[in-house]
Each structure stands twice: as structure tokens, then as C-alpha cells.
FIKE-665381 format. One record per residue: x, y, z of N, C-alpha, C, O, CB in turn; residue in three letters; residue number from 1. Coordinates in steps of 0.001 Angstrom, whole numbers, plus 500000, padded with zeros to 6 digits. Glycine has a CB too. Example, Ala and Ser with C-alpha at 12.3 -4.5 7.8 and 13.67 -1.06 7.14 Angstrom:
BEGIN
+--------+--------+--------+--------+--------+--------+--------+--------+--------+--------+--------+--------+--------+--------+--------+------+------+
|   n.c1 |   n.c2 |   n.c3 |  ca.c1 |  ca.c2 |  ca.c3 |   c.c1 |   c.c2 |   c.c3 |   o.c1 |   o.c2 |   o.c3 |  cb.c1 |  cb.c2 |  cb.c3 | resn | resi |
+--------+--------+--------+--------+--------+--------+--------+--------+--------+--------+--------+--------+--------+--------+--------+------+------+
| 513190 | 494310 | 507800 | 512300 | 495500 | 507800 | 513200 | 496700 | 507800 | 514236 | 496681 | 508465 | 511308 | 495527 | 509046 |  Ala |    1 |
| 512850 | 497750 | 507080 | 513670 | 498940 | 507140 | 512900 | 500030 | 507870 | 513409 | 501138 | 508039 | 514084 | 499402 | 505725 |  Ser |    2 |
+--------+--------+--------+--------+--------+--------+--------+--------+--------+--------+--------+--------+--------+--------+--------+------+------+
This chain:
BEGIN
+--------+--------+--------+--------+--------+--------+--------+--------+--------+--------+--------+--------+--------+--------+--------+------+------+
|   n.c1 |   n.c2 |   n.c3 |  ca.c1 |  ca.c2 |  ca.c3 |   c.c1 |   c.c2 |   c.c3 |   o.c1 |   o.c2 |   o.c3 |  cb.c1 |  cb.c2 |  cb.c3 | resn | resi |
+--------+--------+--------+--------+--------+--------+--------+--------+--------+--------+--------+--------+--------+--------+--------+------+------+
| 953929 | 774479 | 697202 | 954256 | 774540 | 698595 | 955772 | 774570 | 698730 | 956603 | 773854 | 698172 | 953643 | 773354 | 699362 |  Unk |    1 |
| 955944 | 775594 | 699624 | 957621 | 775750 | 699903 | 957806 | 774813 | 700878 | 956755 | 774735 | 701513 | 958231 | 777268 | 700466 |  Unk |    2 |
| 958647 | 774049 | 701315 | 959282 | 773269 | 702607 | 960261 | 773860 | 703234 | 961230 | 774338 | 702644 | 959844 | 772001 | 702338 |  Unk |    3 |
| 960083 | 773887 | 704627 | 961389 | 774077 | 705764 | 962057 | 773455 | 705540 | 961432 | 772484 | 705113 | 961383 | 773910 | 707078 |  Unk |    4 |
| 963471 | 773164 | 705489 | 964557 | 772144 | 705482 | 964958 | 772184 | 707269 | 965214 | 771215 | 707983 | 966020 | 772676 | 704248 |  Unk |    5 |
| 964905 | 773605 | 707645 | 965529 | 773342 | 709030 | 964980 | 772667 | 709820 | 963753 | 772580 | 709877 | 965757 | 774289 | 709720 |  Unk |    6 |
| 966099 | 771816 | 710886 | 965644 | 770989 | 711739 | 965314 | 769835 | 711042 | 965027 | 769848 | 709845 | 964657 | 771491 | 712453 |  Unk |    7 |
| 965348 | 768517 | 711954 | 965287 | 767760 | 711489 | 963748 | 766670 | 710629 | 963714 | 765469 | 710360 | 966002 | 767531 | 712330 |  Unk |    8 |
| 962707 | 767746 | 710435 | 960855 | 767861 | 710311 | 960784 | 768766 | 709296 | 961050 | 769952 | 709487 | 959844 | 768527 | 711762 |  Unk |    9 |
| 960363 | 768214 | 707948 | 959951 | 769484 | 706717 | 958495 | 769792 | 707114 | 957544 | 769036 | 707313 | 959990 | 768899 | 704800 |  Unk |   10 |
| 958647 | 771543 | 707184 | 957538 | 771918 | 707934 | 956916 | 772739 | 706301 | 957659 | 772989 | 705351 | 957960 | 773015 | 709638 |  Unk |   11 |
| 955434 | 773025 | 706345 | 955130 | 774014 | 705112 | 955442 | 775587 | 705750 | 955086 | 776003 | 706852 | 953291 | 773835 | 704526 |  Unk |   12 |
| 956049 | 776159 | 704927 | 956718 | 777600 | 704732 | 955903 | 778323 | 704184 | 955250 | 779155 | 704813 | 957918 | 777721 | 703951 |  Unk |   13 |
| 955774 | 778096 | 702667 | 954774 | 778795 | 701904 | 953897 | 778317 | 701161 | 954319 | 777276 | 700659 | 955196 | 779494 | 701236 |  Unk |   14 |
| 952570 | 778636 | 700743 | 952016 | 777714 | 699533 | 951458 | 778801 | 698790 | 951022 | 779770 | 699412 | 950836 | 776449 | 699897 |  Unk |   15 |
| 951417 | 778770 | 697603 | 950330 | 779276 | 696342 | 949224 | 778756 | 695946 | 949077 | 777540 | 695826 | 950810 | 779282 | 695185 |  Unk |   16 |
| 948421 | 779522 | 695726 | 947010 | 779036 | 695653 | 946729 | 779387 | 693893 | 947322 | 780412 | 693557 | 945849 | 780006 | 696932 |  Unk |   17 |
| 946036 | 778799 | 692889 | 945806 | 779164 | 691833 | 944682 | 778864 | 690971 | 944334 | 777687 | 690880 | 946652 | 778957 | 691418 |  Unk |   18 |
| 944204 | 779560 | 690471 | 942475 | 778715 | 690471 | 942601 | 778011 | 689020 | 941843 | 778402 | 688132 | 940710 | 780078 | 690483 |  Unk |   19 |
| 943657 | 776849 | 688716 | 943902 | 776044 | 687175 | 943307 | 774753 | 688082 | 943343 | 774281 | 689219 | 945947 | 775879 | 686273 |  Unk |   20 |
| 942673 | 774508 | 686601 | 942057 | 772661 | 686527 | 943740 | 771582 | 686719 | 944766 | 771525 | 686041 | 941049 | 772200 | 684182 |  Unk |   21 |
| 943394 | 771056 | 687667 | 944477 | 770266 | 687940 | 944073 | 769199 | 686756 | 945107 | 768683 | 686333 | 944596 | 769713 | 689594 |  Unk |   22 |
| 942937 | 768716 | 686105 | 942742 | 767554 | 685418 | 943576 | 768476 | 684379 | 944593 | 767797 | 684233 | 941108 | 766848 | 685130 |  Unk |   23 |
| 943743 | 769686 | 683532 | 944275 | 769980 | 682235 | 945565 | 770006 | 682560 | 946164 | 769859 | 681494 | 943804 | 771209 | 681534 |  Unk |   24 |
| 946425 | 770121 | 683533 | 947958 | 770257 | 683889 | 948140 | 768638 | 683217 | 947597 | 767674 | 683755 | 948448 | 770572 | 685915 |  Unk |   25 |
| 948908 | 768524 | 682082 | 949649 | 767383 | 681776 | 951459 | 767261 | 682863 | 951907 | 766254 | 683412 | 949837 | 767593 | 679864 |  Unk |   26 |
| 951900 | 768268 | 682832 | 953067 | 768102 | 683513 | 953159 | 769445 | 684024 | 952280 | 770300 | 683924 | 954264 | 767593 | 682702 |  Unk |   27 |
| 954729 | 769624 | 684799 | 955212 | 770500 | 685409 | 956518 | 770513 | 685625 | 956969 | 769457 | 686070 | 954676 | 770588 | 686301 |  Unk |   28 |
| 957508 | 771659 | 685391 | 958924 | 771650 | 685884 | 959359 | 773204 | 686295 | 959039 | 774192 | 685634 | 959941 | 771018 | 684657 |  Unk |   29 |
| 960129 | 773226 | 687479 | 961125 | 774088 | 687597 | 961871 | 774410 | 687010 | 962649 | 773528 | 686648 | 961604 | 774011 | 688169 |  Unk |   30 |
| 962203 | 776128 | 686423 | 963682 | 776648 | 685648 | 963673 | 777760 | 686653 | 962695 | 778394 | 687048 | 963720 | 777204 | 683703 |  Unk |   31 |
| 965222 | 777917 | 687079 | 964835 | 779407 | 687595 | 964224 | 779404 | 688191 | 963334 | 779193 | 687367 | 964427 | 780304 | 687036 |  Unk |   32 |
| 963623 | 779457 | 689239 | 962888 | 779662 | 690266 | 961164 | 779820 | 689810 | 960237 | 780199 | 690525 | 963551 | 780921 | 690959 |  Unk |   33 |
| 961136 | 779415 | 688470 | 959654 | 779362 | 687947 | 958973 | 777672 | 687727 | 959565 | 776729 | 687202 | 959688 | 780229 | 686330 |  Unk |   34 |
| 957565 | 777669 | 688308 | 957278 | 776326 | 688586 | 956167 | 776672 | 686697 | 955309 | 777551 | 686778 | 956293 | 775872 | 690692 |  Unk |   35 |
| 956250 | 776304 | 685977 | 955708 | 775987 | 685135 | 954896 | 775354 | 684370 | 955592 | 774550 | 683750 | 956007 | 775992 | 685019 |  Unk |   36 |
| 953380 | 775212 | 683926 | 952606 | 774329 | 683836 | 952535 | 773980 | 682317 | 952524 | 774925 | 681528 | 951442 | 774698 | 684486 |  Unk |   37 |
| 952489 | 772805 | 681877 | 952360 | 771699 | 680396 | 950826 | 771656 | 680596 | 950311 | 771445 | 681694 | 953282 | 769755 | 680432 |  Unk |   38 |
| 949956 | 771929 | 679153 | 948876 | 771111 | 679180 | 948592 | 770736 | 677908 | 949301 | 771232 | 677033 | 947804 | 771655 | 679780 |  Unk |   39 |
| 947546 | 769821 | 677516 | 947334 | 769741 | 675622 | 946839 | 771324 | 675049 | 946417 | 772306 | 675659 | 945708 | 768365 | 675075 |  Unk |   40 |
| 947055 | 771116 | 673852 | 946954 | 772271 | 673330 | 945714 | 771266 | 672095 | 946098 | 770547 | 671173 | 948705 | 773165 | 672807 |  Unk |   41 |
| 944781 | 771437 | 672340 | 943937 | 771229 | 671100 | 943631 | 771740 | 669827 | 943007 | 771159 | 668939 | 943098 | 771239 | 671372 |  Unk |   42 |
| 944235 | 773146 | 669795 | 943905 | 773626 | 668491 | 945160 | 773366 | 667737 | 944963 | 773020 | 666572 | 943447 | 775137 | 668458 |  Unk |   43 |
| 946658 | 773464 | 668190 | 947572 | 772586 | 667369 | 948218 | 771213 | 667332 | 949175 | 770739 | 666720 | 948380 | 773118 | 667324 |  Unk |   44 |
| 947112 | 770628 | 668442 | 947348 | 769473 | 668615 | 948497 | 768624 | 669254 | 948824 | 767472 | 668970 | 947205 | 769248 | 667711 |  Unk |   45 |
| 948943 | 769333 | 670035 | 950375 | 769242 | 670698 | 950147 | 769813 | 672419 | 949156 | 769887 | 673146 | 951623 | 770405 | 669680 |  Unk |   46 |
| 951373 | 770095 | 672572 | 951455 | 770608 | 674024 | 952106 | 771940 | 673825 | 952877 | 772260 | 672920 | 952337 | 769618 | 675088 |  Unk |   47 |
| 951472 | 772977 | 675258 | 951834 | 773944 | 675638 | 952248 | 774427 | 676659 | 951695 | 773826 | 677580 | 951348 | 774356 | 675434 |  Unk |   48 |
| 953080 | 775367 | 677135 | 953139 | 775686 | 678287 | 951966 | 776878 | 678551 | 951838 | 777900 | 677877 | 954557 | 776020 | 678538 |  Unk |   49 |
| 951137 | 776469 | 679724 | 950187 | 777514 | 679767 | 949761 | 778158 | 681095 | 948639 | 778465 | 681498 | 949084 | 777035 | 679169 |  Unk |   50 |
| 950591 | 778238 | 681484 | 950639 | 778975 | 682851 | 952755 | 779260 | 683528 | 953794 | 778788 | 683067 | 949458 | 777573 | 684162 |  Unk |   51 |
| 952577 | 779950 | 684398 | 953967 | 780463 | 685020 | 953761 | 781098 | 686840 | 953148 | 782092 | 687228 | 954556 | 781960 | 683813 |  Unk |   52 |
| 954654 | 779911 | 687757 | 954474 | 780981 | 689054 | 956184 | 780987 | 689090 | 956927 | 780089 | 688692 | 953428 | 780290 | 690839 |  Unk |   53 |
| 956548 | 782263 | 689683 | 957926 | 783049 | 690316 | 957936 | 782528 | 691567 | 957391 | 783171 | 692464 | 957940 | 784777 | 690421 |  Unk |   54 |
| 958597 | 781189 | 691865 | 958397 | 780828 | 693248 | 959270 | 781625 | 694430 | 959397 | 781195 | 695576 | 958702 | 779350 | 693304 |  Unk |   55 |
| 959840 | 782856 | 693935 | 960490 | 783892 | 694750 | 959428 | 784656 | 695216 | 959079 | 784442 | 696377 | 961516 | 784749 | 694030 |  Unk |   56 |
| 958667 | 785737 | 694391 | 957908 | 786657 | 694431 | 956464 | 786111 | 694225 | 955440 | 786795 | 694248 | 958356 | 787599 | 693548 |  Unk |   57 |
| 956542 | 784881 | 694038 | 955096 | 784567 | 693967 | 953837 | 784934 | 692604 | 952796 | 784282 | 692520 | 954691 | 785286 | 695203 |  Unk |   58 |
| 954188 | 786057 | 691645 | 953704 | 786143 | 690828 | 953188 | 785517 | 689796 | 954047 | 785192 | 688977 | 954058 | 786576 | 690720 |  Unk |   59 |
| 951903 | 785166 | 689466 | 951536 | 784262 | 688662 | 951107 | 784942 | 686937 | 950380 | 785877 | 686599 | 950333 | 783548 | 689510 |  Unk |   60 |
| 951742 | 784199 | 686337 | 951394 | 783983 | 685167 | 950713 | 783307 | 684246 | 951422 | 782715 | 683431 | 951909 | 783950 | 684949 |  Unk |   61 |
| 949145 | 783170 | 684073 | 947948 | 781858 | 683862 | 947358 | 782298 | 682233 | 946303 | 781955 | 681699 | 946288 | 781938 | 685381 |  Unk |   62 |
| 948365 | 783101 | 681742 | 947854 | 783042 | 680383 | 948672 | 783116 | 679489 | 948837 | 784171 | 678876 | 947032 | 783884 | 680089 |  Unk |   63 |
| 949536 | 781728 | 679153 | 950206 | 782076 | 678475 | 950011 | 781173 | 677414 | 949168 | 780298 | 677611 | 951264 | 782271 | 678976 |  Unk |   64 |
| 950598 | 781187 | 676337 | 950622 | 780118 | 675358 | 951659 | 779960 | 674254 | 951529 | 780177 | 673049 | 949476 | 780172 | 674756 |  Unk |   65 |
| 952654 | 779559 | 674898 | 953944 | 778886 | 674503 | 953630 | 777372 | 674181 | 953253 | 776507 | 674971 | 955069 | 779008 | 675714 |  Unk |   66 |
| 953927 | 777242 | 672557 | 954203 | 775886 | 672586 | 955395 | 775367 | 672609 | 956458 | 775985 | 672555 | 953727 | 775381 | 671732 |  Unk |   67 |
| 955175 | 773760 | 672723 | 955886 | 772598 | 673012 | 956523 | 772149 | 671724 | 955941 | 773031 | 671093 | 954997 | 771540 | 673628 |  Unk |   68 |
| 957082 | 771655 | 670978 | 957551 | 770990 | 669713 | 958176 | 769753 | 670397 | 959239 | 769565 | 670989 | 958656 | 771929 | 668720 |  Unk |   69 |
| 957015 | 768915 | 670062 | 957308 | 767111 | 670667 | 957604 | 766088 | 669466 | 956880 | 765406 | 668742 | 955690 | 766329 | 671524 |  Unk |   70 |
| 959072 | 766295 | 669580 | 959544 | 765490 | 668741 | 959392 | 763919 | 668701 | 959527 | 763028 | 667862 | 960645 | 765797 | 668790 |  Unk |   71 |
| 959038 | 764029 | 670043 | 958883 | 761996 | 670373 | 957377 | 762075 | 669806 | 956734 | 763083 | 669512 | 958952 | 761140 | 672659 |  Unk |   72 |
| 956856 | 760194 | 669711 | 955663 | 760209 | 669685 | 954919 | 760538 | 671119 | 954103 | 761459 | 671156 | 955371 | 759030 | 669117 |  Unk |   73 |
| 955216 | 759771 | 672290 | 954592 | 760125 | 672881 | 955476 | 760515 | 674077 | 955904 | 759613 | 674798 | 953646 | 759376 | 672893 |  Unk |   74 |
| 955729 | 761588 | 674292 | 956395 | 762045 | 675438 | 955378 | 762218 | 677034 | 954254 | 762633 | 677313 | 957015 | 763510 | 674887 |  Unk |   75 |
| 956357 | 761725 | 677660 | 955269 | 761349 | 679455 | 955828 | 761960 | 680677 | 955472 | 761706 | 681828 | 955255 | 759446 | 680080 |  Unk |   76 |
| 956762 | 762811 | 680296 | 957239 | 763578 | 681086 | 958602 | 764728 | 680768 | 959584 | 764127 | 680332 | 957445 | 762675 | 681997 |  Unk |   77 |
| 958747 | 765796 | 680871 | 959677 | 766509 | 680953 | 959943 | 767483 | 682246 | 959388 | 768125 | 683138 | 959570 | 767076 | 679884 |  Unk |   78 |
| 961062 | 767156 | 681746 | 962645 | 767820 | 682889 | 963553 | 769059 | 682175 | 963941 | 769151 | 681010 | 964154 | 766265 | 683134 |  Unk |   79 |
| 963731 | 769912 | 683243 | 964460 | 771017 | 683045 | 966592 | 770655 | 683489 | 967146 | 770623 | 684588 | 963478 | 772276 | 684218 |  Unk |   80 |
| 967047 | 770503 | 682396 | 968451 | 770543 | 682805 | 969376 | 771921 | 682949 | 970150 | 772194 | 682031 | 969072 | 769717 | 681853 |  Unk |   81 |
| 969310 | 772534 | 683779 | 969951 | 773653 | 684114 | 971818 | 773691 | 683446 | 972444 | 774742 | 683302 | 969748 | 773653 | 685869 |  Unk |   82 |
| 972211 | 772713 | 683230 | 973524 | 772593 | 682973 | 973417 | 773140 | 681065 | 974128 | 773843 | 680347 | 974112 | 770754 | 683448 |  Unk |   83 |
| 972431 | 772537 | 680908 | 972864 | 772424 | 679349 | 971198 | 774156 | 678753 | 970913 | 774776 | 677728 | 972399 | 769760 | 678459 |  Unk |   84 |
| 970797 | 774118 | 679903 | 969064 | 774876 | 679700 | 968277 | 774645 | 678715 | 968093 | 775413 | 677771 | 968967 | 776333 | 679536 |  Unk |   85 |
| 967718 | 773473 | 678890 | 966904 | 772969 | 677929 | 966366 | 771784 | 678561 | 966844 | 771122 | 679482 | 967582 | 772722 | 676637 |  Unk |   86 |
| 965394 | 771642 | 677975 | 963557 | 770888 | 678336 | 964225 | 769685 | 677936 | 963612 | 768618 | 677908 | 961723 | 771398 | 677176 |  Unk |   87 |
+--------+--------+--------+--------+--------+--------+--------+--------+--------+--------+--------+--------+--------+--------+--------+------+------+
């Protein structure tokens, strides 16, 4: 969901609709204007990124399979730092 900023009331602007299991989404972050979905990856036993929306153009991307390399034991959340571009 996009938000209005104008005025002093965040109003909804836009939303995307996408037909993913919210129970398999482990996480999510913004790069670039792309909202990005984390889920387990069972066959290498780790995490993946497995989905992509263009929150400009709206285009979705729901098949992807980029993995994760989780150096921690158990990592519980990741963040996108635009300064340095990296997870």
C-alpha cells in the first residue's frame, strides 16, 4: 500500500494485490523502489529471496530464486542500507 503524505491524514493511494502465502514470507525490504520478499528455502536449507514488486510501475516478479548466504546463526530480520547497498 502506497500512503498520501499530503495534508495533514495518510490516506491509501495505491495498493498491490498478489496471490503469495503470507505464512511463507519470512521477511521483507525495500531497495530501489522494489519491495522484496525473504522466505525459507528448504531444499538448501537457508533463505531466499522469492518474489519482487516495482513499487513505481507495479510489476511483479513471483518467481524468483535468489539465495540468501546467512552468515549469522539465526538471523530475524534484514534491512536494506542504501548508503553502503547491501542487505
Amino acid at each position: 500500500m502506497k500512503l498520501s503524505t499530503e495534508g495533514p491524514l495518510l490516506r491509501p493511494e495505491y495498493m498491490w494485490e498478489t496471490s503469495l502465502d503470507p505464512a511463507t514470507v519470512a521477511d521483507t525490504f525495500v531497495a530501489c523502489g522494489v519491495l522484496y520478499g525473504i522466505e525459507r528455502d528448504r531444499r538448501r536449507k537457508g533463505l531466499k529471496v522469492s518474489f519482487a514488486v516495482d513499487l513505481y510501475d507495479g510489476r511483479i516478479a513471483d518467481q524468483l530464486d535468489i539465495p540468501i548466504v546467512n552468515v549469522y546463526k539465526r538471523m530475524t530480520m534484514v534491512n536494506y542500507n542504501p548508503r553502503l547497498p547491501v542487505l
